[in-house]
mmCIF file of the N, C-alpha and C atoms, coordinates in Angstrom:
data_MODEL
# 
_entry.id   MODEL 
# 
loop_
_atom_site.group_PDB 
_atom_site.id 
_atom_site.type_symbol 
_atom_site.label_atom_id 
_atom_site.label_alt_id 
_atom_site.label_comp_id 
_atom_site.label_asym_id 
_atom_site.label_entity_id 
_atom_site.label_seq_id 
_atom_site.pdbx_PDB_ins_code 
_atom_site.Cartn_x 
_atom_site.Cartn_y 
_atom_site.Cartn_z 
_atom_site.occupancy 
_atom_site.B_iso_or_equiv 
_atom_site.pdbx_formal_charge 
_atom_site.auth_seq_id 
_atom_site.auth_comp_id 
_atom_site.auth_asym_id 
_atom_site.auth_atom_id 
_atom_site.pdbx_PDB_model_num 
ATOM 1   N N  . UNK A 1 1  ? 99.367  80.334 68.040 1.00 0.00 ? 1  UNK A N  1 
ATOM 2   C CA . UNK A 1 1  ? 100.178 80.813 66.921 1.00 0.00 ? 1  UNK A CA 1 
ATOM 3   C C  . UNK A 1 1  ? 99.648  80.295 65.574 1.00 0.00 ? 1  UNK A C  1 
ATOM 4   N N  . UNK A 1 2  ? 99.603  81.213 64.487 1.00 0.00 ? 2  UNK A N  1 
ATOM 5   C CA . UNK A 1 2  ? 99.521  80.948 62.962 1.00 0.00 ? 2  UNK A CA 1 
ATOM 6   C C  . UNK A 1 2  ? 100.406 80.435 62.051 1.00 0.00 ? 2  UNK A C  1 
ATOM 7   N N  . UNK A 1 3  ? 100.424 79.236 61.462 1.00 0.00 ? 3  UNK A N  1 
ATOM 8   C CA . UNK A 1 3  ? 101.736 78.545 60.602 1.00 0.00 ? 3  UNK A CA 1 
ATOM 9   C C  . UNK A 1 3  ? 101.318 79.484 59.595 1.00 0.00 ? 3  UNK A C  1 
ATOM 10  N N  . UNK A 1 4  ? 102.329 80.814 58.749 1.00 0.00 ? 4  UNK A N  1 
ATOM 11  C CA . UNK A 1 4  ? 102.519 81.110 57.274 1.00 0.00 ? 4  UNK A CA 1 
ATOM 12  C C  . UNK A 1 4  ? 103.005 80.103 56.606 1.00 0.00 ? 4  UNK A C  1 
ATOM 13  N N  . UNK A 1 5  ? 102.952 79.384 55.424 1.00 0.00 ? 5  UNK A N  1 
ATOM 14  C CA . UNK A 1 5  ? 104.219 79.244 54.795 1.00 0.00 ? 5  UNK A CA 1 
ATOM 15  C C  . UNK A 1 5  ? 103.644 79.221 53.093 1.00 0.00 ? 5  UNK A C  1 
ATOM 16  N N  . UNK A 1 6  ? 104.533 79.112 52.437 1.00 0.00 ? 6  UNK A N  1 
ATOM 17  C CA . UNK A 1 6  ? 104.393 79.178 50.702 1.00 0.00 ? 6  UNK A CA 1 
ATOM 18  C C  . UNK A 1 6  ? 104.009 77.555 50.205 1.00 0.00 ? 6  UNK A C  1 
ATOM 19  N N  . UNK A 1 7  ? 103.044 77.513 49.808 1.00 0.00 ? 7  UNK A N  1 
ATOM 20  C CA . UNK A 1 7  ? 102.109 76.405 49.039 1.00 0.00 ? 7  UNK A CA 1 
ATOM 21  C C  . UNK A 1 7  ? 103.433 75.543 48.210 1.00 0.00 ? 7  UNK A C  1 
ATOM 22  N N  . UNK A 1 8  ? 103.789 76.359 47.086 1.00 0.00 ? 8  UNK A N  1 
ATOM 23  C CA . UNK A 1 8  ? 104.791 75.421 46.241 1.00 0.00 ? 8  UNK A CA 1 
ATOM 24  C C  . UNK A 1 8  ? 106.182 75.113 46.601 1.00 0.00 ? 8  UNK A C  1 
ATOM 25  N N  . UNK A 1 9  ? 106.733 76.000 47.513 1.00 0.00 ? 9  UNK A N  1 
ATOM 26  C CA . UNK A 1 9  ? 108.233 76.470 47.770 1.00 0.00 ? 9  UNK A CA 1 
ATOM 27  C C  . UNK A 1 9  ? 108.106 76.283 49.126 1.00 0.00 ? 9  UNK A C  1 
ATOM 28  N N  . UNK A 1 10 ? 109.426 76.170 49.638 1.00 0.00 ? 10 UNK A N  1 
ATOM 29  C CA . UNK A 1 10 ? 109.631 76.600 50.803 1.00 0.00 ? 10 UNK A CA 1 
ATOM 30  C C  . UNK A 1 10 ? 110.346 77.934 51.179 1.00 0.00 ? 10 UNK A C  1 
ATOM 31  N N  . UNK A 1 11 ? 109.774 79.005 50.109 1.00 0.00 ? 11 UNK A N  1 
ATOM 32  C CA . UNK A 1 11 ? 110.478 80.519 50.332 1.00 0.00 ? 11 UNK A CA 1 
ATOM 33  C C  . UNK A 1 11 ? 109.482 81.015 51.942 1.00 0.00 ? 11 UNK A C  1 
ATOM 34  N N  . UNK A 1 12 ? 108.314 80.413 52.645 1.00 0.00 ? 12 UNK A N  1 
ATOM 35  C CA . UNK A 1 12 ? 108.027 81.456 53.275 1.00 0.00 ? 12 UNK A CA 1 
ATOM 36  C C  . UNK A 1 12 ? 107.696 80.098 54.380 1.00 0.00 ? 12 UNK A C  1 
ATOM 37  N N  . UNK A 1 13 ? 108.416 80.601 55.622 1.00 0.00 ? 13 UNK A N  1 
ATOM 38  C CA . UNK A 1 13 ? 108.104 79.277 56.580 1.00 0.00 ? 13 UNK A CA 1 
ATOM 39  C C  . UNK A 1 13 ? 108.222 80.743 58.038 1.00 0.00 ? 13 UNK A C  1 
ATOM 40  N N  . UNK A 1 14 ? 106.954 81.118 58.226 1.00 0.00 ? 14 UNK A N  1 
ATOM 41  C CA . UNK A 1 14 ? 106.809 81.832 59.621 1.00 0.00 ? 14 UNK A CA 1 
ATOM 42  C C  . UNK A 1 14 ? 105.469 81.112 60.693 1.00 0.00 ? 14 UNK A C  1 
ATOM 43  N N  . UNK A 1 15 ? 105.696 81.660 61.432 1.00 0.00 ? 15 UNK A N  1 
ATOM 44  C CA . UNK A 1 15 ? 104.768 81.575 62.681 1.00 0.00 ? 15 UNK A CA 1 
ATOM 45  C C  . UNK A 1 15 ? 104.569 82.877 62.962 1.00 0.00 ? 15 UNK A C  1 
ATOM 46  N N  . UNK A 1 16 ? 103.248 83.117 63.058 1.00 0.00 ? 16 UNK A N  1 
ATOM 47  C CA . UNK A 1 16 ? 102.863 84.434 63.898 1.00 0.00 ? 16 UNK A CA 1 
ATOM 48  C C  . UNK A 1 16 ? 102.105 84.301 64.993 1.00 0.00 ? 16 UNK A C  1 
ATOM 49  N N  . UNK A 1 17 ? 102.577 85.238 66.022 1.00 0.00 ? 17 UNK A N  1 
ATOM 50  C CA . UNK A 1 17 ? 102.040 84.873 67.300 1.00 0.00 ? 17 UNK A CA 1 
ATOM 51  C C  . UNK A 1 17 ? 101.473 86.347 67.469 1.00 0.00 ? 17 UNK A C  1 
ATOM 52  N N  . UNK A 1 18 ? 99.728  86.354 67.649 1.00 0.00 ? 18 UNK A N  1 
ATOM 53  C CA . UNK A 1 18 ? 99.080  87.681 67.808 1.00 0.00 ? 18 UNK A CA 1 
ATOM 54  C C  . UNK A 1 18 ? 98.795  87.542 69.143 1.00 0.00 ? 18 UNK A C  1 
ATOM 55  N N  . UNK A 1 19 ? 98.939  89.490 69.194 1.00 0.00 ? 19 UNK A N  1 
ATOM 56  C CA . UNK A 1 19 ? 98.655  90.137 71.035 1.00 0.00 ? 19 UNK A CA 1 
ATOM 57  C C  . UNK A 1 19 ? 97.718  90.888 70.646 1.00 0.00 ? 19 UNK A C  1 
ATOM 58  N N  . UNK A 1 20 ? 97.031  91.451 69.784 1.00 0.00 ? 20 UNK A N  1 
ATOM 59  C CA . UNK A 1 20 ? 95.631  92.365 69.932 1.00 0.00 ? 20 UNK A CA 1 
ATOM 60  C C  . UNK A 1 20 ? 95.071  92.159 68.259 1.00 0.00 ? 20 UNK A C  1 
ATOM 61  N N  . UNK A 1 21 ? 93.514  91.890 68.432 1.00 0.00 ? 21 UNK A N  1 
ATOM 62  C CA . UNK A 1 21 ? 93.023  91.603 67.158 1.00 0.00 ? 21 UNK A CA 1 
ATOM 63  C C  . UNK A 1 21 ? 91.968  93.147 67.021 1.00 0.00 ? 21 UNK A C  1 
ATOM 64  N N  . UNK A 1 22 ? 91.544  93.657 65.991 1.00 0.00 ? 22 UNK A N  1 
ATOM 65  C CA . UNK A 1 22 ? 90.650  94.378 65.483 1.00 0.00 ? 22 UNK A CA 1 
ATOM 66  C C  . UNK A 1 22 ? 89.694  93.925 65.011 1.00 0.00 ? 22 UNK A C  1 
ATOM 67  N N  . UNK A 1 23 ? 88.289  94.299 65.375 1.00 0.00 ? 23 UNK A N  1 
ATOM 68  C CA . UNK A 1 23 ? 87.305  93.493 64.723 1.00 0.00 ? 23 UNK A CA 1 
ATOM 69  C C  . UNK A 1 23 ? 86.310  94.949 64.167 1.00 0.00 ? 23 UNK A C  1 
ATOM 70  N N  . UNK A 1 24 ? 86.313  94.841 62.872 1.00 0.00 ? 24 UNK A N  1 
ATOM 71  C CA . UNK A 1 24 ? 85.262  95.829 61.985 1.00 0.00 ? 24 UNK A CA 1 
ATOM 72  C C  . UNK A 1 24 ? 84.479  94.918 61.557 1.00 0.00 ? 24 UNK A C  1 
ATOM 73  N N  . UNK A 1 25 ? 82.839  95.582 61.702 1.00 0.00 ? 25 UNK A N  1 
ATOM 74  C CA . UNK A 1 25 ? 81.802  94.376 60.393 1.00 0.00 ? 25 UNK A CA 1 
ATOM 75  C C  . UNK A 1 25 ? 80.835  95.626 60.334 1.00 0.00 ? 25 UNK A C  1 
ATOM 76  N N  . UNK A 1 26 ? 80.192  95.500 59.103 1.00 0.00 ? 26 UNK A N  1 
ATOM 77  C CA . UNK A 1 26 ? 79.149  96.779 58.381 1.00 0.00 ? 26 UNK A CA 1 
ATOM 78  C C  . UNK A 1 26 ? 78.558  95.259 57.852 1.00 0.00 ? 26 UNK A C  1 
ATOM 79  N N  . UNK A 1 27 ? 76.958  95.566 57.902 1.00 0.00 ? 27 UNK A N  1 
ATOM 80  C CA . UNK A 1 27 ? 75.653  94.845 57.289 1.00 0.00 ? 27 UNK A CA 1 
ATOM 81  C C  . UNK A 1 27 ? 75.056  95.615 57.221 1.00 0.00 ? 27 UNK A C  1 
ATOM 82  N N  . UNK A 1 28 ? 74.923  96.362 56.042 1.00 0.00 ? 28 UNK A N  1 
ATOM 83  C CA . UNK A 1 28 ? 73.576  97.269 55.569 1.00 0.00 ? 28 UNK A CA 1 
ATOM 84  C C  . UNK A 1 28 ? 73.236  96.598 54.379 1.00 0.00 ? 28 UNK A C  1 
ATOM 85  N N  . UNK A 1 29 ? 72.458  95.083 55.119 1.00 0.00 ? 29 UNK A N  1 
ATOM 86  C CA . UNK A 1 29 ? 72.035  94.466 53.506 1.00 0.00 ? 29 UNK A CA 1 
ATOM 87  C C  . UNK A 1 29 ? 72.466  93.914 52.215 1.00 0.00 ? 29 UNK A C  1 
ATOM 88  N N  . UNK A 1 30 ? 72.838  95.307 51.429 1.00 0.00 ? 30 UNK A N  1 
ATOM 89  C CA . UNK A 1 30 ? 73.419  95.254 49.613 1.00 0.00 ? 30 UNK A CA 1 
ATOM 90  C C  . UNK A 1 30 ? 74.941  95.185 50.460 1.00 0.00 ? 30 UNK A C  1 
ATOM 91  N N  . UNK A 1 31 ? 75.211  95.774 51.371 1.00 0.00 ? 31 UNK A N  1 
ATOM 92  C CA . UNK A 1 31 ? 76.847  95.591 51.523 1.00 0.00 ? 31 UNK A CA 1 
ATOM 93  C C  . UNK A 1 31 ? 77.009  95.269 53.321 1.00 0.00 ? 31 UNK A C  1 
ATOM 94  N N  . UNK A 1 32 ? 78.022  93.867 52.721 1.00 0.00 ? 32 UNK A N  1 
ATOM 95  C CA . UNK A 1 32 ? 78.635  93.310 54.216 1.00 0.00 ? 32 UNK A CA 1 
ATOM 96  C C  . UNK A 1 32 ? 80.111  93.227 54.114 1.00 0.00 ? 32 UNK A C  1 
ATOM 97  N N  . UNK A 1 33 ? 80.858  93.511 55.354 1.00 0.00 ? 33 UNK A N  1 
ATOM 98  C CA . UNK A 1 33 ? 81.848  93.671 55.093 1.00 0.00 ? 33 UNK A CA 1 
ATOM 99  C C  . UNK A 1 33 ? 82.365  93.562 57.025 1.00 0.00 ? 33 UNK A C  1 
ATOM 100 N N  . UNK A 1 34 ? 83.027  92.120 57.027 1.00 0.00 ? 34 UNK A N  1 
ATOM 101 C CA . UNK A 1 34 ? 83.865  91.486 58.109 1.00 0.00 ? 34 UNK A CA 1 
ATOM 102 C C  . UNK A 1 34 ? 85.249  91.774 58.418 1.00 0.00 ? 34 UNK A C  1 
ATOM 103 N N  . UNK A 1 35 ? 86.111  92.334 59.109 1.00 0.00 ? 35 UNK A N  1 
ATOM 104 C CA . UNK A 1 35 ? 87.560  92.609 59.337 1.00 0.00 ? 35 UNK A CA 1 
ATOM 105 C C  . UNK A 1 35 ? 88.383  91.819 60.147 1.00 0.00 ? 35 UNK A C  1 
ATOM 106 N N  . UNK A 1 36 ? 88.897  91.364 60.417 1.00 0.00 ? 36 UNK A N  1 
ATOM 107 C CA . UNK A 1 36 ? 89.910  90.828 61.530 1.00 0.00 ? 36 UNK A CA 1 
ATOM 108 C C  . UNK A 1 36 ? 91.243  91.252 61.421 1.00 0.00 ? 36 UNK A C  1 
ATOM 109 N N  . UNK A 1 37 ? 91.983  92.200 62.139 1.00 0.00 ? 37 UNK A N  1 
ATOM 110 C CA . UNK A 1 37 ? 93.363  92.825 61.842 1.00 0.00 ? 37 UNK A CA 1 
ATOM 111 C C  . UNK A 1 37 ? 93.577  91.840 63.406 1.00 0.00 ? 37 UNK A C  1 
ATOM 112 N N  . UNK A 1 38 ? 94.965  91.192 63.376 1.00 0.00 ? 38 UNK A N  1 
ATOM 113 C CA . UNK A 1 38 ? 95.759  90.896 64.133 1.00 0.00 ? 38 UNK A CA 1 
ATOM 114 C C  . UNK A 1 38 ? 97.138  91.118 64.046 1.00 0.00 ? 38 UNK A C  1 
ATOM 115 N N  . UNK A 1 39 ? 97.324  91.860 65.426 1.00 0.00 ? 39 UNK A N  1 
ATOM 116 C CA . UNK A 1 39 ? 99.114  92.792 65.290 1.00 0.00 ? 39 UNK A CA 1 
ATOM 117 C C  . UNK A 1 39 ? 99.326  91.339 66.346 1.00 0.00 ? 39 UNK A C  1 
ATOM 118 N N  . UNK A 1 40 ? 100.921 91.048 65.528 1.00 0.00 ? 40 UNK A N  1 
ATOM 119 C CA . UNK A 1 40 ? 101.462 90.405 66.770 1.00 0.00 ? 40 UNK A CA 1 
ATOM 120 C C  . UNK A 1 40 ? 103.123 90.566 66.254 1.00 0.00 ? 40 UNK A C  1 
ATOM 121 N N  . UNK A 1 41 ? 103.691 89.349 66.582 1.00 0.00 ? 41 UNK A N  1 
ATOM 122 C CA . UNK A 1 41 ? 105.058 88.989 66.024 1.00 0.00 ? 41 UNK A CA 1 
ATOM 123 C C  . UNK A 1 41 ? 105.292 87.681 65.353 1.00 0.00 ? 41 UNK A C  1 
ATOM 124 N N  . UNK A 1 42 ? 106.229 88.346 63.993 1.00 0.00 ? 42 UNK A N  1 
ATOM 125 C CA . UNK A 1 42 ? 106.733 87.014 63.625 1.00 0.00 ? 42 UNK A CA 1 
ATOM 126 C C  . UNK A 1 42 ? 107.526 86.394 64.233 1.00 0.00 ? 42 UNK A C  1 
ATOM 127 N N  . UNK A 1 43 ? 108.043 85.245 63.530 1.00 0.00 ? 43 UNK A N  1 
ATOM 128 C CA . UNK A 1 43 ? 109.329 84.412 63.733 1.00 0.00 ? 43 UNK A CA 1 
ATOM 129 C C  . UNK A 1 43 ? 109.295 83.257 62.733 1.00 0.00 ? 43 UNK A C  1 
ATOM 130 N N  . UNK A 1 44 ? 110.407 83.519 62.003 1.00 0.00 ? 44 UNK A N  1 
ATOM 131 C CA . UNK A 1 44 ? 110.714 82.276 61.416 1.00 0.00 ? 44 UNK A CA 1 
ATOM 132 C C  . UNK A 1 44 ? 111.552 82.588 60.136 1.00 0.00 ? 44 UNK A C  1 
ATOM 133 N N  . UNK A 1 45 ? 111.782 82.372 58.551 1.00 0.00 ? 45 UNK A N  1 
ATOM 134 C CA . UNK A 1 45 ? 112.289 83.154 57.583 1.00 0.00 ? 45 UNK A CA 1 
ATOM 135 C C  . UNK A 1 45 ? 111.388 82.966 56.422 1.00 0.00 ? 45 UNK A C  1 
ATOM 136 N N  . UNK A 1 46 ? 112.401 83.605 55.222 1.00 0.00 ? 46 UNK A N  1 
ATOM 137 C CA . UNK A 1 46 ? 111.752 84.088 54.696 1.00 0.00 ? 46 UNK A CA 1 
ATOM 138 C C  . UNK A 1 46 ? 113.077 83.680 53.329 1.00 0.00 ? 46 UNK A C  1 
ATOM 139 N N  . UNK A 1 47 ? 112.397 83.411 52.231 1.00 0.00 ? 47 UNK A N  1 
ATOM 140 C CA . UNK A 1 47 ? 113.579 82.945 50.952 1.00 0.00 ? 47 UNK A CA 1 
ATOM 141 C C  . UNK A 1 47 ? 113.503 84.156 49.522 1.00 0.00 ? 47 UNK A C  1 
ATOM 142 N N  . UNK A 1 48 ? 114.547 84.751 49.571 1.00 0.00 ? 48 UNK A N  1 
ATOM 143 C CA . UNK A 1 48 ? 114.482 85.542 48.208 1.00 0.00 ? 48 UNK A CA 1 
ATOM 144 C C  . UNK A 1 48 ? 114.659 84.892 47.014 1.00 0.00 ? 48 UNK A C  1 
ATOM 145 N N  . UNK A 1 49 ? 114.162 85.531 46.279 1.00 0.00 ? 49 UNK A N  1 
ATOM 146 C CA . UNK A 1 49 ? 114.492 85.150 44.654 1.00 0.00 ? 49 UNK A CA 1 
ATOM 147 C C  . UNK A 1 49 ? 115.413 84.864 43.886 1.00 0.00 ? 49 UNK A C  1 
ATOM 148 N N  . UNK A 1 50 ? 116.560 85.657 44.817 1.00 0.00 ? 50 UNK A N  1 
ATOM 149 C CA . UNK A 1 50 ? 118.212 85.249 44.377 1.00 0.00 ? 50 UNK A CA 1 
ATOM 150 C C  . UNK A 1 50 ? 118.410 84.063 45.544 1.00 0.00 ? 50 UNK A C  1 
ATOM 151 N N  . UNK A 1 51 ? 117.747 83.869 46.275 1.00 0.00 ? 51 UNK A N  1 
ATOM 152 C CA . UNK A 1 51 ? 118.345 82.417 47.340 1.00 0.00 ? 51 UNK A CA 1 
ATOM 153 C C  . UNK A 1 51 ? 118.735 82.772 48.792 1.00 0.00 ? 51 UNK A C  1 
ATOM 154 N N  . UNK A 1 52 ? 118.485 84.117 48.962 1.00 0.00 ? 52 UNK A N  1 
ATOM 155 C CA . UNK A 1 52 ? 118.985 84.323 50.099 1.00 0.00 ? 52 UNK A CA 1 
ATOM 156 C C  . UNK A 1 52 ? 117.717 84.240 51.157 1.00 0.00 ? 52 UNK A C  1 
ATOM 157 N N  . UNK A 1 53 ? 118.000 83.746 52.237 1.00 0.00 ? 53 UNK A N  1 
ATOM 158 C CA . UNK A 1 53 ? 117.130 83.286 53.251 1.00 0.00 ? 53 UNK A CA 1 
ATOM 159 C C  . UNK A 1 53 ? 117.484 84.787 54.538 1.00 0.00 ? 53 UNK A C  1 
ATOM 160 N N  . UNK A 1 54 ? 116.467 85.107 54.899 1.00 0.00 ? 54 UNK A N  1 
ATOM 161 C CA . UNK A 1 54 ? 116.522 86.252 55.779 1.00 0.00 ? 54 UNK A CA 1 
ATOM 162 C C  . UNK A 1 54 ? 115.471 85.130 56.831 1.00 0.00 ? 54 UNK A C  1 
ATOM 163 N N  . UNK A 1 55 ? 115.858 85.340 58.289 1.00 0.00 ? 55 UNK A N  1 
ATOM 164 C CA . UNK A 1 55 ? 115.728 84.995 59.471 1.00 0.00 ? 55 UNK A CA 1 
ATOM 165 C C  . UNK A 1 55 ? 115.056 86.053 59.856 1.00 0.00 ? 55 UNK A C  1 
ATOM 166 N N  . UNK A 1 56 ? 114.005 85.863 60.864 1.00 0.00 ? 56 UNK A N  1 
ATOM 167 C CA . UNK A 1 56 ? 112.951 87.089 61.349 1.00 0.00 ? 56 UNK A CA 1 
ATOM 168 C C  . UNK A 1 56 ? 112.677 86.286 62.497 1.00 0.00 ? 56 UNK A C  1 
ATOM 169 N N  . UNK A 1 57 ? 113.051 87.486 63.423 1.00 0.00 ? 57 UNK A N  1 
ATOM 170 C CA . UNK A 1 57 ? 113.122 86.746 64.566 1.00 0.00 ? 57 UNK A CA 1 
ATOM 171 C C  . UNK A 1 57 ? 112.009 87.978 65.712 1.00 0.00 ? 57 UNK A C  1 
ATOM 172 N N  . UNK A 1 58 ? 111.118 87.576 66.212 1.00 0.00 ? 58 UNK A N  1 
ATOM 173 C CA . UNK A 1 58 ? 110.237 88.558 66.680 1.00 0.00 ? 58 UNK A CA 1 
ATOM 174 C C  . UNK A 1 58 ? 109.995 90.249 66.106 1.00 0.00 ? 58 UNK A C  1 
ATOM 175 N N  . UNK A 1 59 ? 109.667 89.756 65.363 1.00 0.00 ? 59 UNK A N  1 
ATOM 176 C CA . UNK A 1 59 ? 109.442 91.354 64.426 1.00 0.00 ? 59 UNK A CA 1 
ATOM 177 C C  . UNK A 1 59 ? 107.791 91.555 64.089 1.00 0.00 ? 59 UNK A C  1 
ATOM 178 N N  . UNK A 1 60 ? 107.337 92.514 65.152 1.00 0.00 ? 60 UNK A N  1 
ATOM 179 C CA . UNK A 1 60 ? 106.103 93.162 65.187 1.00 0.00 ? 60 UNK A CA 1 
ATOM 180 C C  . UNK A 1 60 ? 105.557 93.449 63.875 1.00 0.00 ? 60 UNK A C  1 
ATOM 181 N N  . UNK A 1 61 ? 104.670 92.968 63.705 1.00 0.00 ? 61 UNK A N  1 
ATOM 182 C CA . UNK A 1 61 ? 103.625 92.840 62.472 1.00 0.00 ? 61 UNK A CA 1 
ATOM 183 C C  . UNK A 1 61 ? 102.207 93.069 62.311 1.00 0.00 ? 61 UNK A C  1 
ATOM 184 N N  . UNK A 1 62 ? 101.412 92.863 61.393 1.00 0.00 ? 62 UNK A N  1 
ATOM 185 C CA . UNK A 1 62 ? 99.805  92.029 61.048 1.00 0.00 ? 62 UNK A CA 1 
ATOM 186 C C  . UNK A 1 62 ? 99.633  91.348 60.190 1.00 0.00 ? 62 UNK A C  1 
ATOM 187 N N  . UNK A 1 63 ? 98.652  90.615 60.643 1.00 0.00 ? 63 UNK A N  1 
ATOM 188 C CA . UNK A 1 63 ? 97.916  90.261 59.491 1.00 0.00 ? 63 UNK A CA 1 
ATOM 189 C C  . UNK A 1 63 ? 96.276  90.008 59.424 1.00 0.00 ? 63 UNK A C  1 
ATOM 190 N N  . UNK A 1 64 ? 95.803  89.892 58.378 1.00 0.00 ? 64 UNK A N  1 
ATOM 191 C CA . UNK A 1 64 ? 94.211  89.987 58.300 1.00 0.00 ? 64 UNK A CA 1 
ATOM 192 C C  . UNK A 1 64 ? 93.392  89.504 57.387 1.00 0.00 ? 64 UNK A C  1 
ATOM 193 N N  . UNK A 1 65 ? 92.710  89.509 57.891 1.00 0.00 ? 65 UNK A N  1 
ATOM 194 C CA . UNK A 1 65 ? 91.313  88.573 57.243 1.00 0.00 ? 65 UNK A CA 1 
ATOM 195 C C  . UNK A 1 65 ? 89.815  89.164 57.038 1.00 0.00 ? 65 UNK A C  1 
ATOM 196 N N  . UNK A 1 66 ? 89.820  89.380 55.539 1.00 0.00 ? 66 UNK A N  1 
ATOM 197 C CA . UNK A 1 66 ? 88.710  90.190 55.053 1.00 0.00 ? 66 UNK A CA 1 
ATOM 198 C C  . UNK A 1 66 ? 88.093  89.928 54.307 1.00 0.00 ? 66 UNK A C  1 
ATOM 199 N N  . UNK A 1 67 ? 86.401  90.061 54.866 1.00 0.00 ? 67 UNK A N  1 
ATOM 200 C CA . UNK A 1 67 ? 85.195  89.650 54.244 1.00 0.00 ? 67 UNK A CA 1 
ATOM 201 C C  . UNK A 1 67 ? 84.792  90.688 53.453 1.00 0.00 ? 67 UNK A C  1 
ATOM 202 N N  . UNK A 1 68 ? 84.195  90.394 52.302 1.00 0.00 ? 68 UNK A N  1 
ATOM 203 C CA . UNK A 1 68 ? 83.158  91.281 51.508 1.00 0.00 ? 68 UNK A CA 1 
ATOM 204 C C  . UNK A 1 68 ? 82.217  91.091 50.585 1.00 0.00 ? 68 UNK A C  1 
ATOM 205 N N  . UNK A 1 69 ? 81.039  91.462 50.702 1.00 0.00 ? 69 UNK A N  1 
ATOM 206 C CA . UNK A 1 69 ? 79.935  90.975 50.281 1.00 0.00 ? 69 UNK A CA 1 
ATOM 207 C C  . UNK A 1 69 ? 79.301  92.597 49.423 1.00 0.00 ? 69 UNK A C  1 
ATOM 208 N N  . UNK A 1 70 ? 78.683  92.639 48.072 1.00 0.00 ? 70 UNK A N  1 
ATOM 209 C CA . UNK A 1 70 ? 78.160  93.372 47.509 1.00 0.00 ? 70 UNK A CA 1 
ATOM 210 C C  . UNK A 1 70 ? 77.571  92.959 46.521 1.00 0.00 ? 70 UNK A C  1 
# 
C-alpha cells in the first residue's frame, strides 16, 4: 500500500492499495516518455476547506506516475 497525505496540513491522510498497474514508455531519442497508471482502492479521508472531513472507505481509483523527457 501507498501512504497519500498533504505536506503542510493534515487535509489529505489516504492509503492506496493497487490491483493492476499500466506500464507505457516511448524512447525515440529527442522524446522519452515513462507511464505507470495504478487502479486500486482508497481508504482513509480527506479535509475540506470549510472543515469538513469526508471518510473514503474502499473507493476504486488511480493514480500515476509520469516521466517526460524532450
Amino acid at each position: 500500500p501507498w501512504k497519500l497525505k498533504s505536506k503542510a496540513t493534515d487535509c489529505i491522510d489516504l492509503e492506496f492499495s493497487p490491483i493492476y498497474e499500466r506500464i507505457a514508455k516511448t524512447n525515440m531519442v529527442l522524446v522519452k516518455s515513462e507511464l505507470h497508471q495504478m487502479v486500486g482502492y482508497f481508504t482513509g479521508h480527506v479535509i475540506t476547506a470549510d472543515g469538513e472531513k469526508i471518510e473514503i472507505n474502499h473507493l476504486l481509483g488511480c493514480a500515476e506516475d509520469h516521466f517526460t523527457q524532450w
